[in-house]
LOTI-288302 format. One record per residue (C-alpha): x, y, z. Coordinates in steps of 0.02 Angstrom, whole numbers, padded with zeros to 5 digits, always signed. Example, Ala and Ser with C-alpha at 12.3 -4.5 7.8 and 13.67 -1.06 7.14 Angstrom:
<nodes>
+00615-00225+00390/+00684-00053+00357/
</nodes>
This chain:
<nodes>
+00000+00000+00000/+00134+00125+00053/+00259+00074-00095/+00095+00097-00218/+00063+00270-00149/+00252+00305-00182/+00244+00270-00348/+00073+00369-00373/+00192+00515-00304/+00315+00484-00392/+00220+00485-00549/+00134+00670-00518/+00206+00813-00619/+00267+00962-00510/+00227+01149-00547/+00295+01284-00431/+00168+01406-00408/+00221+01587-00324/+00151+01726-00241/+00170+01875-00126/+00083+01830+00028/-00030+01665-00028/-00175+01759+00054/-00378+01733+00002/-00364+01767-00153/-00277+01599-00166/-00410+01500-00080/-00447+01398-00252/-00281+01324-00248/-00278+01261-00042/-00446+01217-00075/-00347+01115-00241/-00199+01049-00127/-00328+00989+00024/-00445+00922-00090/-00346+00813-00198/-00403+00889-00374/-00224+00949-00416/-00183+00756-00377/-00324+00687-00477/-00273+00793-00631/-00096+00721-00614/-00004+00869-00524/+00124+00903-00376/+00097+01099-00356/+00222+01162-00249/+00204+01332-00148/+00318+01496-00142/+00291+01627-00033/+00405+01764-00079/+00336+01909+00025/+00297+02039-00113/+00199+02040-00263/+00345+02119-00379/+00459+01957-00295/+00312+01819-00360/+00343+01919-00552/+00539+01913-00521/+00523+01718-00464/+00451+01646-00633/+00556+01789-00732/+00723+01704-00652/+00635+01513-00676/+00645+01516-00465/+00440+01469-00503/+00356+01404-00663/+00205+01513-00633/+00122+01645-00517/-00030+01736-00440/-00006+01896-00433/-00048+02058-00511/-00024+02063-00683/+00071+02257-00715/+00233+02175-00687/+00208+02037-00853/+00139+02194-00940/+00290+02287-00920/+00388+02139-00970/+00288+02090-01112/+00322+02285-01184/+00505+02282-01134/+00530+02134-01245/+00529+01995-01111/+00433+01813-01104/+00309+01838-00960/+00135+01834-01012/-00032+01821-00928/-00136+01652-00967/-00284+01656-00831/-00371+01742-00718/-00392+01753-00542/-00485+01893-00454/-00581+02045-00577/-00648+02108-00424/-00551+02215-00292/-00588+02135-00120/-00489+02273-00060/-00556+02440+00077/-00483+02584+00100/-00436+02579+00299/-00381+02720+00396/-00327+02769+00552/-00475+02815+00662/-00418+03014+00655/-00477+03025+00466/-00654+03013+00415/-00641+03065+00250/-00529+03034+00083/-00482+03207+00080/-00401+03206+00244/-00274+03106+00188/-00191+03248+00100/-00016+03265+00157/-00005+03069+00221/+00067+02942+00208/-00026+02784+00108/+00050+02603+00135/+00070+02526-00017/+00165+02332-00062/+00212+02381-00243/+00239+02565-00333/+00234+02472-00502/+00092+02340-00435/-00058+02336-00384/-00118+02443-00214/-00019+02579-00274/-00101+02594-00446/-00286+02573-00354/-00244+02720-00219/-00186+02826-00335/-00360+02825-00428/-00465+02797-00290/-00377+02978-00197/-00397+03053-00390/-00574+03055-00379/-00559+03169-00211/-00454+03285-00288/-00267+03184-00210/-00158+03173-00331/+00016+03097-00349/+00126+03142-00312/+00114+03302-00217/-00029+03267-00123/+00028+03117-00011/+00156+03008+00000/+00187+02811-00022/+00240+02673+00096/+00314+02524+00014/+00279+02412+00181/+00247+02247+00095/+00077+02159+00077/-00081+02146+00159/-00022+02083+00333/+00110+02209+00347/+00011+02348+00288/-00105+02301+00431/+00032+02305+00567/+00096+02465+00465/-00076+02552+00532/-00082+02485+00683/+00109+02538+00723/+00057+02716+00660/+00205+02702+00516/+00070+02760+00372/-00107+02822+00410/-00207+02730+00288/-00176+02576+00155/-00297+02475+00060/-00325+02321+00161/-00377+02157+00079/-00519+02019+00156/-00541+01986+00324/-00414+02111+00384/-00543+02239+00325/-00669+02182+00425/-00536+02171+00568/-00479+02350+00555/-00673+02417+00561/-00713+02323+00695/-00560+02373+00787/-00622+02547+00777/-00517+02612+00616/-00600+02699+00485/-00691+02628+00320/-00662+02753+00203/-00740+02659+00061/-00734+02499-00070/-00593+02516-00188/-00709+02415-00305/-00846+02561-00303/-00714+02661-00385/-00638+02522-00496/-00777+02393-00538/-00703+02272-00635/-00524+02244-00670/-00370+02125-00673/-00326+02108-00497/-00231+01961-00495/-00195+01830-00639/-00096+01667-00672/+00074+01731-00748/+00205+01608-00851/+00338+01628-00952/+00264+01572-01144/+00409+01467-01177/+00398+01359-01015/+00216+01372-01021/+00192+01288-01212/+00329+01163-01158/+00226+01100-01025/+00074+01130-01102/-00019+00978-01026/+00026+01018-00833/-00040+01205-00883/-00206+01124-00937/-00226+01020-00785/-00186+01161-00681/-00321+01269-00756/-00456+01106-00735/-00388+01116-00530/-00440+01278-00500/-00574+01283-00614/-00649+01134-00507/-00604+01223-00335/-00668+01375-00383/-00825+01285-00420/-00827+01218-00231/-00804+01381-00166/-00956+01468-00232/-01054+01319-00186/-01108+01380+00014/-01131+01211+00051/-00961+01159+00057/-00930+01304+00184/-00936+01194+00353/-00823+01077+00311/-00717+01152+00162/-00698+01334+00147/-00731+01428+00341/-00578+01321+00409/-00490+01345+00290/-00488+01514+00275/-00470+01510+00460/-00318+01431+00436/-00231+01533+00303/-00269+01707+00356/-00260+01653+00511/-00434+01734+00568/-00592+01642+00670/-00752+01553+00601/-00843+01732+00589/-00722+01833+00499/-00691+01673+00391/-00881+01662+00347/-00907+01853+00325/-00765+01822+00211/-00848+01699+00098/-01009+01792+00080/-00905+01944+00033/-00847+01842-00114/-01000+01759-00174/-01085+01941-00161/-00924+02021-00275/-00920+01892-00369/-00728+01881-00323/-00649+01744-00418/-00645+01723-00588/-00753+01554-00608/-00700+01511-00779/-00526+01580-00736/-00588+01710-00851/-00513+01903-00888/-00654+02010-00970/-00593+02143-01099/-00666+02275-01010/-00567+02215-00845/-00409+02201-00939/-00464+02356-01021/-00463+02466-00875/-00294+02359-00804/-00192+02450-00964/-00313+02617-00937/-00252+02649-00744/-00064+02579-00792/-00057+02724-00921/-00126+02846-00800/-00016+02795-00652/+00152+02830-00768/+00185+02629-00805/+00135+02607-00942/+00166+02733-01130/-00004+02752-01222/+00081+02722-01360/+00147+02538-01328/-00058+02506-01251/-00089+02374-01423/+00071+02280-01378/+00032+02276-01181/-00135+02210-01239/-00054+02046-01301/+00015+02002-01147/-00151+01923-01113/-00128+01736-01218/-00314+01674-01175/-00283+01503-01281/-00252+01391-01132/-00404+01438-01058/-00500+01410-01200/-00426+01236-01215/
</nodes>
């Protein structure tokens, strides 16, 4: 029995999958690993945490990981500077992110002259501040300043410590922070509806080499996504384990989970809609990243075969 299960080991196909913190929004692959779908299809998916966003981009640039979730500016800015990355799948076209201050501030335009945590300036949080502040009149810069203090989790113990006075703040910890008496100063997702938040990155040579692991990877989390949305598989599937990857109790894990389901938060067919990669380019172009003249060529950094297959 034990030498069989060796060789049905043995016989799995590995994939090294990184990403900044591993936080919710990569619920669909624990649920994957715990669940034995990345098994049934045939995989071995390995996990590396690198601690920022822009480090999960560098990890498959340097072949340290054969793929990533993580935001997809820094395969953009590859893709235009010539480079290999590309973007294959998507992840999360809703921003499960809220703008949380400390309790001082009760309004956007308070933060003028602040400082803003941030875990990227060419990723992500930065890029959503930026326009959510622009709609109150905050620009950048000259308006406030930026924080690179890592992702979610630090950002949190950023605001608590008092190093920056507000920071987008990702599922639970949002709901943490409010109830902790810091102040909600809105849904990042009321100013950006739809867009590109985080997305399965490769490099295109690796990635058509190894087509059929890529395939079966896309069935895993297709099929755990699946389980997610379904609220019956919340008792025994998705509340602990959400309790044990954030870190967080059976309340904040459940108010979690119908947060998603409400947004809509993962992409069920792993899908990116045009309009969400649309306004990805659109806020990359306003935020400085990105030349409007090179926005054709970003656009084909998006390679939406392997989901179709």
């Amino acid at each position: 029995m034990i030498e069989e299960q060796t060789r049905q080991d043995a016989a799995l196909r590995e994939i090294v999958l990184a990403g900044g913190a591993l936080g919710f929004n990569w619920l669909p692959v624990y649920v994957a690993k715990r669940q034995g779908i990345f098994a049934k299809h045939g995989l071995r998916v390995s996990l590396k945490r690198t601690g920022s966003v822009e480090k999960a981009t560098s990890a498959v640039k340097a072949g340290e990981a054969n793929l990533a979730i993580t935001p997809p500016e820094g395969a953009i800015s590859d893709t235009v500077a010539g480079g290999s990355l590309f973007i294959l799948a998507g992840n999360v076209n809703r921003l499960p992110l809220t703008l949380i201050a400390n309790p001082r501030f009760k309004t956007i335009e308070e933060l003028r002259g602040k400082r803003l945590g941030t875990s990227s300036m060419t990723e992500g949080t930065a890029i959503y501040t930026q326009e959510m502040l622009s709609r109150h009149g905050l620009n950048y810069p000259g308006d406030y300043e930026f924080s690179v203090v890592g992702v979610h989790p630090a950002r949190w113990k950023a605001l608590q410590e008092g190093t920056i006075d507000a920071a987008v703040q990702l599922v639970p910890l949002n709901f943490v922070g409010v109830d902790a008496g810091y102040t909600d100063l809105g849904e990042v997702s009321d100013y950006i509806p739809h867009i590109a938040f985080t997305a399965l990155i490769g490099d295109r040579d690796w990635a058509r080499s190894h087509r059929s692991e890529v395939l079966a990877l896309l069935a895993s989390l297709r099929e755990a996504t699946e389980l997610l949305y379904e609220a019956s598989n919340d008792a025994i599937i998705a509340r602990p384990l959400i309790m044990e990857v954030v870190q967080t109790d059976e309340i904040y894990a459940q108010r979690s989970l119908d947060y998603m389901r409400e947004k809509a938060i993962f992409a069920r067919s792993l899908e990116i809609p045009q309009g969400a990669f649309a306004t990805t380019l659109d806020l990359m172009i306003k935020a400085g990243l990105l030349n409007a003249s090179q926005r054709d060529l970003a656009a084909t950094t998006f390679d939406d075969s392997f989901i179709k297959a």
